[in-house]
ROSE-4610 file (N, C-alpha, C; in Angstrom, 1 decimal, always signed):
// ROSE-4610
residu = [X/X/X/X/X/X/X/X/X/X/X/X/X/X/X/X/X/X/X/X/X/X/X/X/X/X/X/X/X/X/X/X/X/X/X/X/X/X/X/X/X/X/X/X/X/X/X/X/X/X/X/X/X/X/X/X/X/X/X/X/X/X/X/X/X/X/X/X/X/X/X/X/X/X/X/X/X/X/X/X/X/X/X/X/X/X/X/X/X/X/X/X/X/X/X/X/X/X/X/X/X/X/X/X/X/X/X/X/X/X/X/X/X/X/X/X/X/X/X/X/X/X/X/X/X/X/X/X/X/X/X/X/X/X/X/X/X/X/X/X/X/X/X/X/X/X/X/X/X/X/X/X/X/X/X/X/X/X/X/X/X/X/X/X/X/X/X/X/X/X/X/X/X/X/X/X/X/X/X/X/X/X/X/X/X/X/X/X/X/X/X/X/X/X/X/X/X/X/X/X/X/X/X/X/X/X/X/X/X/X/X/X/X/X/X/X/X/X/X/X/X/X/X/X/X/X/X/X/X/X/X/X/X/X/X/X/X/X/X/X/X/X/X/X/X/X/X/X/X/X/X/X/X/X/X/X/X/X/X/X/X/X/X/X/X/X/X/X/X/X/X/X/X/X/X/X/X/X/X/X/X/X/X/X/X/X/X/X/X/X/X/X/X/X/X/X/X/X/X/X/X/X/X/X/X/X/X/X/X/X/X/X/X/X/X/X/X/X/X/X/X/X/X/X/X/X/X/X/X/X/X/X/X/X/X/X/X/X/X/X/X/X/X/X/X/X/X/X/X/X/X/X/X/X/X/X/X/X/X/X/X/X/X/X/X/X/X/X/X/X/X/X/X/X/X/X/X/X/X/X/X/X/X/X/X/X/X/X/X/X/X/X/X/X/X/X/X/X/X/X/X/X/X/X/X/X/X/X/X/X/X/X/X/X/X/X/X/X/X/X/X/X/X/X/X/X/X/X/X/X/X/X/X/X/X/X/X/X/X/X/X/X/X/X/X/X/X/X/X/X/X/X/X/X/X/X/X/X/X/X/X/X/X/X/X/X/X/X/X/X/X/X/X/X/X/X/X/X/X/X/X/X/X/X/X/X/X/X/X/X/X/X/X/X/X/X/X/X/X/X/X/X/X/X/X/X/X/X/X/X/X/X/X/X/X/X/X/X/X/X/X/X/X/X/X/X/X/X/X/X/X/X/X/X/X/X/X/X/X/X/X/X/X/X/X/X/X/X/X/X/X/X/X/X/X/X/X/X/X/X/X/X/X/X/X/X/X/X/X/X/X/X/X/X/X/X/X/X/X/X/X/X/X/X/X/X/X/X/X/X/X/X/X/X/X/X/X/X/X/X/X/X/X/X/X/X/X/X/X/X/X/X/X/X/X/X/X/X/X/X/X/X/X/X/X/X/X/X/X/X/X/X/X/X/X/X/X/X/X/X/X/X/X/X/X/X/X/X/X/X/X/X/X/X/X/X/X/X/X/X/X/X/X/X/X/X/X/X/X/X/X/X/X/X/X/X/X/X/X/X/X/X/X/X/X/X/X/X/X/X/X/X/X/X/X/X/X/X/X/X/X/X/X/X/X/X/X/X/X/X/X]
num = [1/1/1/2/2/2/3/3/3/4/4/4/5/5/5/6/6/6/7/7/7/8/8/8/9/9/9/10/10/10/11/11/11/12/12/12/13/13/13/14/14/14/15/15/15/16/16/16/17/17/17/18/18/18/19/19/19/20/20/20/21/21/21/22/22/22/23/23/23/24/24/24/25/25/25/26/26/26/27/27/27/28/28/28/29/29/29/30/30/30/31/31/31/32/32/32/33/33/33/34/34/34/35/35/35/36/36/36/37/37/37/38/38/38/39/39/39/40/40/40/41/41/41/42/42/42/43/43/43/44/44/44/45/45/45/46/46/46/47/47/47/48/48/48/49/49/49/50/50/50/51/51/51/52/52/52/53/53/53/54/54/54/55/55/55/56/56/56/57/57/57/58/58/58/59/59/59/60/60/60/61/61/61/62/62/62/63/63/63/64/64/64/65/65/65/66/66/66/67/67/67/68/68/68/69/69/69/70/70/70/71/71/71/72/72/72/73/73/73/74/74/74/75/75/75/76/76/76/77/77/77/78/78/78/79/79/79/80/80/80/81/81/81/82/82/82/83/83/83/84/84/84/85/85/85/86/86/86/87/87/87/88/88/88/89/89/89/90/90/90/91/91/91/92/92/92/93/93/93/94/94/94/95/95/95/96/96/96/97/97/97/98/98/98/99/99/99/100/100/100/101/101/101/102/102/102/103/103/103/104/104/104/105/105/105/106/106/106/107/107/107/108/108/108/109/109/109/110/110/110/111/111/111/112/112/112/113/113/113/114/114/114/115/115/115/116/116/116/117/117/117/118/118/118/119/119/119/120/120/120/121/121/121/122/122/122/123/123/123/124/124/124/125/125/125/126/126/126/127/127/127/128/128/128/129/129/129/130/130/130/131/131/131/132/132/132/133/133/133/134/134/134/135/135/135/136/136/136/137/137/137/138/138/138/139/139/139/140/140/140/141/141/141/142/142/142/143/143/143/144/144/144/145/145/145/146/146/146/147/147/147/148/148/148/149/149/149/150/150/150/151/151/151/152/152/152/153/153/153/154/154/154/155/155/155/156/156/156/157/157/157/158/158/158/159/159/159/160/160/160/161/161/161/162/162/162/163/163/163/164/164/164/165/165/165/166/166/166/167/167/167/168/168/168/169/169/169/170/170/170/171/171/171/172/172/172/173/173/173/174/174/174/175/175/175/176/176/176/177/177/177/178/178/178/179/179/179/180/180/180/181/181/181/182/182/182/183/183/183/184/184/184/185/185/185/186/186/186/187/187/187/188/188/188/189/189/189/190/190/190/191/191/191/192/192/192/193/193/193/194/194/194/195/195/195/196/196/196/197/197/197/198/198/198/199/199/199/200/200/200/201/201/201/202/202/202/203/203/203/204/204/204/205/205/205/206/206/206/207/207/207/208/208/208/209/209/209/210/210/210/211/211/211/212/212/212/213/213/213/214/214/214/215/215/215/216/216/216/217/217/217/218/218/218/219/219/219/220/220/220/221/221/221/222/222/222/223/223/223/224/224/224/225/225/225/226/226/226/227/227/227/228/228/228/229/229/229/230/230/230/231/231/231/232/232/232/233/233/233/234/234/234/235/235/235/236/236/236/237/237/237]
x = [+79.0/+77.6/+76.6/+75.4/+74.5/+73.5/+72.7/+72.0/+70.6/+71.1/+69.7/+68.9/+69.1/+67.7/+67.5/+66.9/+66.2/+64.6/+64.1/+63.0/+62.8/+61.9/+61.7/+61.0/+59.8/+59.1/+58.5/+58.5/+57.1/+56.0/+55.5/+54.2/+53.3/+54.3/+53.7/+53.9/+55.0/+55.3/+53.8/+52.9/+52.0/+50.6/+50.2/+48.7/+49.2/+48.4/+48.3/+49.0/+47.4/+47.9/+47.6/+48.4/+47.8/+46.5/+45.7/+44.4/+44.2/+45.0/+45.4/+46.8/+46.6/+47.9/+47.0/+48.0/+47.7/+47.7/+48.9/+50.0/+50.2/+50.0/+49.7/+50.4/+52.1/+52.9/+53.0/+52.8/+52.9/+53.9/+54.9/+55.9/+55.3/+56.0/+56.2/+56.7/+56.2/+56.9/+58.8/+58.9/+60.1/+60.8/+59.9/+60.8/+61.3/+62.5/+63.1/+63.2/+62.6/+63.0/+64.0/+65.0/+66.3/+66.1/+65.4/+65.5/+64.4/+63.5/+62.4/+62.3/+62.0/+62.2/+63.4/+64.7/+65.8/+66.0/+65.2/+65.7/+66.0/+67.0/+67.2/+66.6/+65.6/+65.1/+65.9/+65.5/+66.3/+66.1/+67.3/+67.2/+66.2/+65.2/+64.3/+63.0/+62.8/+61.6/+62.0/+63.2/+63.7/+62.7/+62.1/+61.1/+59.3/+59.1/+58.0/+57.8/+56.5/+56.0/+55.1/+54.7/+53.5/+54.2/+54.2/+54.3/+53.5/+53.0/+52.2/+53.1/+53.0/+53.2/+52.1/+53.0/+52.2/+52.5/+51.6/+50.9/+52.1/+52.6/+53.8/+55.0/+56.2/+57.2/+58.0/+57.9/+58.3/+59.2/+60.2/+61.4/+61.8/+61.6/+62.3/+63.7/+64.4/+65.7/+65.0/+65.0/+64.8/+65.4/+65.5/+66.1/+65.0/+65.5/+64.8/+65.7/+64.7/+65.1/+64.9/+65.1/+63.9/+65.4/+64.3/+65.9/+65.4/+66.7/+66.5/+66.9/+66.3/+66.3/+67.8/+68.6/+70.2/+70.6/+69.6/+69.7/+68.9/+69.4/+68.6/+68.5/+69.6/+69.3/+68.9/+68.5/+68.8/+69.2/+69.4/+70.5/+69.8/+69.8/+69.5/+70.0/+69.3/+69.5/+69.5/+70.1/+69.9/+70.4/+69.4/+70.0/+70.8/+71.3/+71.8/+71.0/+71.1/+70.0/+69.4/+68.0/+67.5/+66.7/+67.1/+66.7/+65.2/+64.2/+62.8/+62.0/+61.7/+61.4/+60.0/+59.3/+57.7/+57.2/+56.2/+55.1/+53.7/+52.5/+51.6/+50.6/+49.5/+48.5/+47.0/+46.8/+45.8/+45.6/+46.3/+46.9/+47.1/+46.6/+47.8/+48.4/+49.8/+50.3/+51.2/+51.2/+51.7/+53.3/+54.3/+55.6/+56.0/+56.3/+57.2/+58.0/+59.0/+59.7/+58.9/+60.3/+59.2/+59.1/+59.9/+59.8/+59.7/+59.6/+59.1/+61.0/+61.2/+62.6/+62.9/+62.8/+63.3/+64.7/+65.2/+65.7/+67.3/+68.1/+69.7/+69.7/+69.2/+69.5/+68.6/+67.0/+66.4/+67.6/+68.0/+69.0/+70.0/+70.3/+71.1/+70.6/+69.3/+69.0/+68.3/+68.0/+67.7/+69.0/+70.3/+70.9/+71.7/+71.7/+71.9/+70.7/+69.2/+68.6/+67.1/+67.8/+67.0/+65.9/+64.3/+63.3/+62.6/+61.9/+60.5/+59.2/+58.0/+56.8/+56.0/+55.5/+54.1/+53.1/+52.4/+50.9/+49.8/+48.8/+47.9/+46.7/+46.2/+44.8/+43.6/+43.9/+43.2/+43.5/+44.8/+45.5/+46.5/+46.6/+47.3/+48.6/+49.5/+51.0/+51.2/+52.3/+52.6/+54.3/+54.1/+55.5/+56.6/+57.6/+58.9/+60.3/+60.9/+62.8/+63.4/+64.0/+64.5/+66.1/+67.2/+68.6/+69.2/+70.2/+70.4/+71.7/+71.8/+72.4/+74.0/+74.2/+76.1/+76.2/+77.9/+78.1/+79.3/+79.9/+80.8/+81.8/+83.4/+84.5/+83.6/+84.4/+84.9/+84.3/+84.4/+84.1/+82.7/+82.6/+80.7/+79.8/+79.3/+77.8/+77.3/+77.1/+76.3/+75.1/+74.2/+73.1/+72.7/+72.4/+72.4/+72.7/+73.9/+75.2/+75.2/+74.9/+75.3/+73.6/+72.5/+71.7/+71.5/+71.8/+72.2/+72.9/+74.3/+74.9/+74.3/+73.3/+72.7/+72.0/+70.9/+69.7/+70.2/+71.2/+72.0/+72.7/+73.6/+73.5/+72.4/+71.5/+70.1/+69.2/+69.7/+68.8/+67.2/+67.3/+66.0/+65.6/+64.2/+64.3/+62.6/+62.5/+61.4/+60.2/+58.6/+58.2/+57.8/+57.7/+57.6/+58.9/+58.9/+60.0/+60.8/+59.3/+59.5/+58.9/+59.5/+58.9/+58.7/+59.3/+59.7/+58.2/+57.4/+56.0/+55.2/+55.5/+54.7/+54.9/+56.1/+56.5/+57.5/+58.1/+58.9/+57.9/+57.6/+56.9/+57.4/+57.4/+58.3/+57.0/+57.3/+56.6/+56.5/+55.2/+54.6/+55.1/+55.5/+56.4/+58.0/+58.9/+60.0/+60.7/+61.6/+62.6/+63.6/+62.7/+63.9/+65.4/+66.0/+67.3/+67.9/+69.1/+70.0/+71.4/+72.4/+73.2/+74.4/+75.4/+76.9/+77.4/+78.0/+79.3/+80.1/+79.8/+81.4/+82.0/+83.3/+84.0/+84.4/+84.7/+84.9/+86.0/+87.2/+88.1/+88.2/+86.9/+87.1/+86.2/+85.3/+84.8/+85.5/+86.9/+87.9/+88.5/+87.7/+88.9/+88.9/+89.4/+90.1/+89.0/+88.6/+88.1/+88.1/+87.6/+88.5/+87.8/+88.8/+88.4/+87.1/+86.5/+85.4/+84.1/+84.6/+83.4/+82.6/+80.9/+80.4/+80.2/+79.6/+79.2/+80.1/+81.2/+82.5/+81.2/+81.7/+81.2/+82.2/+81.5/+82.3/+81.5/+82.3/+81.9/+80.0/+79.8/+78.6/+77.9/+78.1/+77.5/+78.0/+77.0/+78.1/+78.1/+79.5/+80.0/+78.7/+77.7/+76.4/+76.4/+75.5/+75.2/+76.0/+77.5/+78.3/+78.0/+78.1/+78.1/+76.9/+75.6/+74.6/+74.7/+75.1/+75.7/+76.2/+77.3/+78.3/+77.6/+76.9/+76.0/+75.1/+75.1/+73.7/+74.1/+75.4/+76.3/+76.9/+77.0/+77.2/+76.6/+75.3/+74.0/+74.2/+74.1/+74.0/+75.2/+76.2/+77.2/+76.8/+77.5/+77.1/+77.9/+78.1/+79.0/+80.5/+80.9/+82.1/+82.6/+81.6/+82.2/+82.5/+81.1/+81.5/+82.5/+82.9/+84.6/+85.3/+85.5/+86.8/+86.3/+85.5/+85.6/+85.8/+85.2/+85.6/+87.1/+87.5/+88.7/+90.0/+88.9/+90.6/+89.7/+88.8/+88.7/+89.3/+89.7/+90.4/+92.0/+92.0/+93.8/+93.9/+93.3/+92.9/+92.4/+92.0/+91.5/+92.4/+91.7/+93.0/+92.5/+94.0/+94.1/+93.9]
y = [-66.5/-66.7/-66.9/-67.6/-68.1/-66.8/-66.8/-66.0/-66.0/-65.3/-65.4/-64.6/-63.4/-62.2/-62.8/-63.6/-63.9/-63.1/-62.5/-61.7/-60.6/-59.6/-58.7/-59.3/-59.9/-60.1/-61.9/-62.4/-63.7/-63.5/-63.9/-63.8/-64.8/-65.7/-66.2/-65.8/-64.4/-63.4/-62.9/-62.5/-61.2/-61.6/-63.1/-63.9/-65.0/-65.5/-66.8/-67.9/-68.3/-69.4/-68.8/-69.0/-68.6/-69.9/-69.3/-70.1/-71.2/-71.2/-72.2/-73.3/-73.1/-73.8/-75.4/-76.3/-77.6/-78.1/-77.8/-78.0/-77.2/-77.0/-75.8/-76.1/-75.4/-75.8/-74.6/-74.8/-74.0/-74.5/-74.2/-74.4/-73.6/-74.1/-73.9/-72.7/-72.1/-70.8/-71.2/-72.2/-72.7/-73.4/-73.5/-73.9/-72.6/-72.6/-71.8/-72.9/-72.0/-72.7/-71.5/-72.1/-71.7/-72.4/-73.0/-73.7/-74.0/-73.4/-74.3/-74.7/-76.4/-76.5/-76.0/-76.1/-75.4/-74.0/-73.5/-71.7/-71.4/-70.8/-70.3/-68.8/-68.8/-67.7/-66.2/-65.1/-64.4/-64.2/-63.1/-63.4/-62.1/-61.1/-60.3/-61.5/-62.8/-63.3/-64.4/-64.5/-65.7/-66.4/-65.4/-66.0/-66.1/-66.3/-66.9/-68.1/-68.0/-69.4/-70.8/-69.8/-70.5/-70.8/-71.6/-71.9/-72.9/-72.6/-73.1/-73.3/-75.1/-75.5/-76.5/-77.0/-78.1/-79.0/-79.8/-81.4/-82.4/-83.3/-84.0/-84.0/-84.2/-84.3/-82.6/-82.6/-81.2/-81.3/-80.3/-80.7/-79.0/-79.5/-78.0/-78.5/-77.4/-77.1/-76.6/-77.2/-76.2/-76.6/-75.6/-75.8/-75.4/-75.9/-75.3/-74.2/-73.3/-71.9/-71.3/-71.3/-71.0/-70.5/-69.8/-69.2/-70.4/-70.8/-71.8/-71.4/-71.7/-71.1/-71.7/-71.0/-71.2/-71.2/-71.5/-71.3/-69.4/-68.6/-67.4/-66.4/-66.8/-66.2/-67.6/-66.6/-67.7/-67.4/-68.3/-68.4/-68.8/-68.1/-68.8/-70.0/-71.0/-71.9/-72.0/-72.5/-72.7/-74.5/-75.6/-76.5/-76.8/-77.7/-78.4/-78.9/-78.0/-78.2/-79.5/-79.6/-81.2/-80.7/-81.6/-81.8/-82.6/-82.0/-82.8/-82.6/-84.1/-84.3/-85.1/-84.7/-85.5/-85.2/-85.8/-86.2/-86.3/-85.3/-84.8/-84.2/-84.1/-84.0/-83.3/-81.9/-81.2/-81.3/-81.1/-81.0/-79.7/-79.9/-78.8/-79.4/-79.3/-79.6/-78.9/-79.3/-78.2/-79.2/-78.4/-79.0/-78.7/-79.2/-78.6/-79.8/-79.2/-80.3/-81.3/-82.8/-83.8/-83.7/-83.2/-83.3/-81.7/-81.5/-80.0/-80.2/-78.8/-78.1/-77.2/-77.2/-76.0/-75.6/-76.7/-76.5/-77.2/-77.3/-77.9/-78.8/-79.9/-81.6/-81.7/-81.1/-81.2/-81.1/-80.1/-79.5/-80.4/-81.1/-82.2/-83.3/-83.4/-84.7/-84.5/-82.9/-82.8/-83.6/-82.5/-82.8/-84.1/-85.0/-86.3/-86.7/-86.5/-87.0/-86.4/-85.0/-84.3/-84.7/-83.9/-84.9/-84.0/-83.8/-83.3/-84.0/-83.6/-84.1/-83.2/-83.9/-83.6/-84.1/-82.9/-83.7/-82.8/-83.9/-82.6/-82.2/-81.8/-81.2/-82.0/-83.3/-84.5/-85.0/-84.6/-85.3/-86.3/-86.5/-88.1/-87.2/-88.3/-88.1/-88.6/-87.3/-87.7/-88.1/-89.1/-89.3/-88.9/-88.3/-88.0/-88.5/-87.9/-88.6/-87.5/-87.3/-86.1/-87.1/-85.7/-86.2/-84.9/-84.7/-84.2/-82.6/-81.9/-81.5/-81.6/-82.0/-82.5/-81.1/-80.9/-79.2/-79.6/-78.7/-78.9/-77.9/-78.9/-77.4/-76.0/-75.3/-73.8/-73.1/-72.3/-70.7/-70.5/-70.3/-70.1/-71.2/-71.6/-72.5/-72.1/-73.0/-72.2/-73.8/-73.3/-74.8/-75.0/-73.8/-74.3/-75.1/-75.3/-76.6/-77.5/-77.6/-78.7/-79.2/-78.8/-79.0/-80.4/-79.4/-80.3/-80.8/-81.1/-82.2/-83.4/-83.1/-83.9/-85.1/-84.0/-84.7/-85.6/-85.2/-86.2/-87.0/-87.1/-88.2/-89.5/-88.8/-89.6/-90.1/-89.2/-89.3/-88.8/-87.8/-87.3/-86.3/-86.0/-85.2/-84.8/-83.7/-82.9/-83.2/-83.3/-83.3/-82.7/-81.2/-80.4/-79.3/-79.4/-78.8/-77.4/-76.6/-75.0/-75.0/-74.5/-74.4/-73.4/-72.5/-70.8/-70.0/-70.3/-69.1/-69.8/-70.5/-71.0/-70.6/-70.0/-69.6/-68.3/-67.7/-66.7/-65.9/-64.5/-63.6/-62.2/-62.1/-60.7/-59.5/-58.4/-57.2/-56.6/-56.2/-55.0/-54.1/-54.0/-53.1/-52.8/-54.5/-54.6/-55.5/-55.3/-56.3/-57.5/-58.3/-59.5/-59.3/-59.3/-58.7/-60.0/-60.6/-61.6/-60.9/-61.2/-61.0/-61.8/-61.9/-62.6/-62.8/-64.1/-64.7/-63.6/-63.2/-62.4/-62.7/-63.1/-63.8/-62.1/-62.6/-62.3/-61.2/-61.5/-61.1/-60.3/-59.7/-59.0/-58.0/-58.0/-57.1/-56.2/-56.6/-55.8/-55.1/-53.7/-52.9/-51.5/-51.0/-49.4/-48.6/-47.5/-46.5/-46.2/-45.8/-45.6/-43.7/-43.3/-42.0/-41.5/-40.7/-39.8/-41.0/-41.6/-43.0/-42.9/-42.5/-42.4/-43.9/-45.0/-46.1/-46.8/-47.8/-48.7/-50.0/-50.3/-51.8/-52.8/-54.1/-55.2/-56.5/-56.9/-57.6/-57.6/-56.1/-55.6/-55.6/-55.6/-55.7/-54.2/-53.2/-52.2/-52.3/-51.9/-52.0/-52.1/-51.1/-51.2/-52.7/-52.9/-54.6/-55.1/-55.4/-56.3/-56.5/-55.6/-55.4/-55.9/-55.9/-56.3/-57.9/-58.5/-59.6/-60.7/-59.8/-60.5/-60.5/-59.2/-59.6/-60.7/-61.4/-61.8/-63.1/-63.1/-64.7/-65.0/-63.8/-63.9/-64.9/-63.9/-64.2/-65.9/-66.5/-68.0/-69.0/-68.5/-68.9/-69.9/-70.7/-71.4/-70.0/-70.3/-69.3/-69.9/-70.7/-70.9/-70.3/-70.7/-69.8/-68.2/-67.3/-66.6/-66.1/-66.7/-66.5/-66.3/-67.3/-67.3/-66.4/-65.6/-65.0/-63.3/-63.2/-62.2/-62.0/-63.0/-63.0/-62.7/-63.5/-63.3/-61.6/-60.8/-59.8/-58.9/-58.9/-58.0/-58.0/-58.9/-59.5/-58.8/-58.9/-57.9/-56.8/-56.0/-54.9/-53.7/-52.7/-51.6/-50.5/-49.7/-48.5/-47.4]
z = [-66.2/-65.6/-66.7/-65.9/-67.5/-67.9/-68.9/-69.3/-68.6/-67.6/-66.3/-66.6/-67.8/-67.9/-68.7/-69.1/-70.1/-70.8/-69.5/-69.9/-68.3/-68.3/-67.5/-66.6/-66.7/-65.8/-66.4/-65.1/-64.8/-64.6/-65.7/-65.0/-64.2/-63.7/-62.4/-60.8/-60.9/-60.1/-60.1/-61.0/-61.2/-60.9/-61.4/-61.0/-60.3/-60.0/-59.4/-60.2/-61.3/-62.3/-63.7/-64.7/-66.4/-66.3/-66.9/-67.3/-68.1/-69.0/-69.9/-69.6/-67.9/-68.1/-67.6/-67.5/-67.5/-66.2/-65.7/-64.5/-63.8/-62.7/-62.2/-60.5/-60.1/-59.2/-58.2/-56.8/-55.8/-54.8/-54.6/-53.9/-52.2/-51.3/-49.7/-49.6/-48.7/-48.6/-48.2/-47.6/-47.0/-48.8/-49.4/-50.8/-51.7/-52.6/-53.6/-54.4/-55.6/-57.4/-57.5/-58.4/-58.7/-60.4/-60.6/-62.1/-62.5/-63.4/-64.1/-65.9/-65.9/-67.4/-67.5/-67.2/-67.9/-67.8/-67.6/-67.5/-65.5/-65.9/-64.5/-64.1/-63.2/-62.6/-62.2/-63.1/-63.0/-61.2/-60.4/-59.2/-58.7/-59.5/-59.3/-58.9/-59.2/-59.2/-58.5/-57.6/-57.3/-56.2/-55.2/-54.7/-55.2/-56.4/-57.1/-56.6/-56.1/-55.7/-56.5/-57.9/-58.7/-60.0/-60.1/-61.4/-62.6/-63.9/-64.8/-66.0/-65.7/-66.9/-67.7/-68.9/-69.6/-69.3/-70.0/-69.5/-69.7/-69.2/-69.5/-68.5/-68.9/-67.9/-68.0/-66.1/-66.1/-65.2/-64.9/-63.8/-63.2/-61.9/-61.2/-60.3/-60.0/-59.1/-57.9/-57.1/-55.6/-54.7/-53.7/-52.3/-51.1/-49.7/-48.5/-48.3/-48.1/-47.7/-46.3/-45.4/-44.4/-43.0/-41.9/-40.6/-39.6/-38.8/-38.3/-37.1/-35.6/-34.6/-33.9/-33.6/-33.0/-32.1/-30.5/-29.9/-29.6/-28.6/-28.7/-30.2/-31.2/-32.5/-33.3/-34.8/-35.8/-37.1/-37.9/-39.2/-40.2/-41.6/-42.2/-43.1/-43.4/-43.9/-45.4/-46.0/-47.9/-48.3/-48.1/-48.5/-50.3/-50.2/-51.6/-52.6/-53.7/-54.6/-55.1/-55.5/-55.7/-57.5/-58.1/-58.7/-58.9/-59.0/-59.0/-60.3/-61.0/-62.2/-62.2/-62.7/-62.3/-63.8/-63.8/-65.1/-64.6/-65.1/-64.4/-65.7/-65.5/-66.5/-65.8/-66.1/-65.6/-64.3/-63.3/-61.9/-61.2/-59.9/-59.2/-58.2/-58.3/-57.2/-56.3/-55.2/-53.9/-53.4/-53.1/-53.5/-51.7/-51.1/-49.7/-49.0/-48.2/-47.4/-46.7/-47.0/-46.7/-45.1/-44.5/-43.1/-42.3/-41.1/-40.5/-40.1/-40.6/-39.9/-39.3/-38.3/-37.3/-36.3/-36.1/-35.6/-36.2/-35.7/-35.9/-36.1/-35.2/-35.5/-36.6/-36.8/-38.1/-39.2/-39.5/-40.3/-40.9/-39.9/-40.0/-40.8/-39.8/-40.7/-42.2/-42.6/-43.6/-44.4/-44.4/-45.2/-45.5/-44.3/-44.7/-46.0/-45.8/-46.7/-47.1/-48.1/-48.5/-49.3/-49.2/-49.9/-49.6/-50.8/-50.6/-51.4/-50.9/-51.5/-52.4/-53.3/-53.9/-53.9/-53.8/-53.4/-54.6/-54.8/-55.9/-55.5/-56.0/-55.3/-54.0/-54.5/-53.9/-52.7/-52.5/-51.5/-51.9/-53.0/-53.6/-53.9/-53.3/-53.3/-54.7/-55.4/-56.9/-56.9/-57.5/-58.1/-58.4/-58.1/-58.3/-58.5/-59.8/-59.1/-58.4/-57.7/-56.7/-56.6/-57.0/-57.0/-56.5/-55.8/-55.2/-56.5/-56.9/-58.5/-58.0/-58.8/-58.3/-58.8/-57.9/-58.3/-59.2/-60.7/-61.2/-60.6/-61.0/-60.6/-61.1/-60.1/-60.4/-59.2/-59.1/-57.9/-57.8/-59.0/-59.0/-59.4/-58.9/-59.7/-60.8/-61.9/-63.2/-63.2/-62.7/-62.8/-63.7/-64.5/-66.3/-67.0/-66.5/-67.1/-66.6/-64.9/-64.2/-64.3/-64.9/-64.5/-66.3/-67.3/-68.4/-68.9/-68.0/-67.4/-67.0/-66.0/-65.2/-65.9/-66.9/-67.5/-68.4/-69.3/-70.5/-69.8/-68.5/-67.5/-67.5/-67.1/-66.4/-67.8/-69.0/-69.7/-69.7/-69.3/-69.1/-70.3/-70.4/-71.5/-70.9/-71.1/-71.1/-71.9/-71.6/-72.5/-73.4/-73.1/-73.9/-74.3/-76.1/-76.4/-76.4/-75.7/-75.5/-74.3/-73.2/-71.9/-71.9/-72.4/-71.8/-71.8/-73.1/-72.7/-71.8/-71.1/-70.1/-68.7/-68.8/-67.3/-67.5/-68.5/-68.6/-69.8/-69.7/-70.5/-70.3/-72.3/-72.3/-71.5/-71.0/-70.8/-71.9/-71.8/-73.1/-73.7/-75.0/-75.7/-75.0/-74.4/-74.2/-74.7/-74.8/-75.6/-74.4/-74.5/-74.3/-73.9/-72.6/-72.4/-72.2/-73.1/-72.9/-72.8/-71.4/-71.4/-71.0/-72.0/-72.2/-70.8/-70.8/-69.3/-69.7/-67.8/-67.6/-66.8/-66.8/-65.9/-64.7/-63.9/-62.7/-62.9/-63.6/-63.7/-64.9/-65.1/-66.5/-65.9/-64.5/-64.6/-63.8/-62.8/-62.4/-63.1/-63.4/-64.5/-64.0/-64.4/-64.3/-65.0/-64.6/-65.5/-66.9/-68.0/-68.8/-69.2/-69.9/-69.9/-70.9/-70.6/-71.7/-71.6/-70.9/-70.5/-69.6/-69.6/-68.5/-67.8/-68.5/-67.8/-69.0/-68.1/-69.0/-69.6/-70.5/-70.8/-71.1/-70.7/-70.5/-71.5/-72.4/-73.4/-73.4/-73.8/-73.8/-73.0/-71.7/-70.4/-69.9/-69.3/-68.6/-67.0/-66.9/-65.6/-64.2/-64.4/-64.0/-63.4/-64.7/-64.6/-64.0/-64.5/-64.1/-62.6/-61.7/-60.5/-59.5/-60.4/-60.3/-60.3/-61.3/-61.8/-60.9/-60.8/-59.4/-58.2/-57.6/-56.8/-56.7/-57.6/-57.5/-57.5/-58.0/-58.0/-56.1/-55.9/-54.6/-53.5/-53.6/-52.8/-53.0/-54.4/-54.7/-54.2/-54.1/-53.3/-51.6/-51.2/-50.4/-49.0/-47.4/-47.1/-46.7/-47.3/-47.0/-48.2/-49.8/-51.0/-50.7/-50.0/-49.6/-49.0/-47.6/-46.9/-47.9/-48.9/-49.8/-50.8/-51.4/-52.0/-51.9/-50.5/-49.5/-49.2/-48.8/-48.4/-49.9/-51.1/-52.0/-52.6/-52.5/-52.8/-51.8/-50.5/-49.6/-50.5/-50.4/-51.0/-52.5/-53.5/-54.5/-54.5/-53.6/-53.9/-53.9/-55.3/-55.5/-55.0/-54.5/-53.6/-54.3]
């Protein structure tokens, strides 16, 4: 898994916009960022809606998020992540699905052909590339990788070279928490003795568990089924 703590808190979770920002992005309540500039959102702030960057080319991950009426219940929905890459200068722009979705055949025709708009303060529709993020092998998604996979693909490149204090900020008298890939199968272990909390390639069992959960949640639900299902098949007595 990628290094998703990167810091304790956003501070675009806490205000609106930083003041000095340039670019200034409000997502749909029906939209999820899962990626901005390259950093993946740890999953405490995963529903942040605002985000302030600088002036230049800036690129988010997002999906529609939203429950979709099922007949007398409803389900929630999580589309296929889109990569959206725009270039923008002293703006704000408001990001949401290009079409209204409510119901199933919507759904459908979302996913034949996902899209969303930007619009900025004026009304004027802003420019975007929007690609849909191809998934690489394996079990879990790491967007991190598939995301800069993507861009060295496409050739894309950011235009500013440090995105991070623009949108990720340490908390006051705290230290920066970055934590090591743990594979799956390492966090399946046994007790060990005189050990109150075990650790796992410096992660303790705690986290881990935290961790995995949160890889879960990200999972599509068919990943789900199968991961449910080969954990019944593994689990010790």
């Amino acid at each position: 898994m990628k290094q998703v703590l990167k810091s304790v808190l956003v501070l675009g979770a806490l205000v609106p916009f930083f003041a000095s920002a340039a670019v200034n992005v409000k997502l749909h309540k029906d939209v999820e960022a899962i990626i901005v500039n390259g950093e993946e959102l740890p999953m405490l702030v995963m529903g942040q809606s605002q985000f302030s960057m600088e002036n230049g080319t800036n690129q988010l991950v997002i999906r529609l998020s939203k429950l979709i009426a099922t007949g007398s219940e409803f389900e929630k929905f999580k589309s296929d992540p889109l990569v959206v890459t725009f270039t923008s200068e002293n703006t704000d722009i408001l990001i949401e699905s290009s079409r209204q979705i409510d119901r199933e055949a919507q759904v459908k025709d979302f996913k034949q052909s996902p899209a969303f708009t930007l619009t900025d303060q004026s009304g004027n529709s802003v420019s975007s590339q929007q690609d849909v993020l191809p998934q690489t092998p394996g079990f879990l998604r790491d967007y991190e990788k598939e995301l800069a996979k993507f861009n060295a693909k496409q050739g894309i490149t950011l235009g500013v070279t440090s995105q991070t204090a623009s949108v990720v900020a340490q908390a006051p008298n705290e230290k920066v928490s970055e934590i090591n890939p743990v594979p799956v199968e390492q966090m399946m272990v046994s007790p060990q003795k005189n050990t109150s909390i075990q650790r796992v390639n410096g992660v303790s069992s705690e986290n881990s568990i935290i961790l995995l959960q949160a890889d879960f949640l990200r999972m599509s639900p068919d990943q789900q089924k199968h991961f449910l299902q080969w954990a019944v098949k593994n689990v010790r007595s």
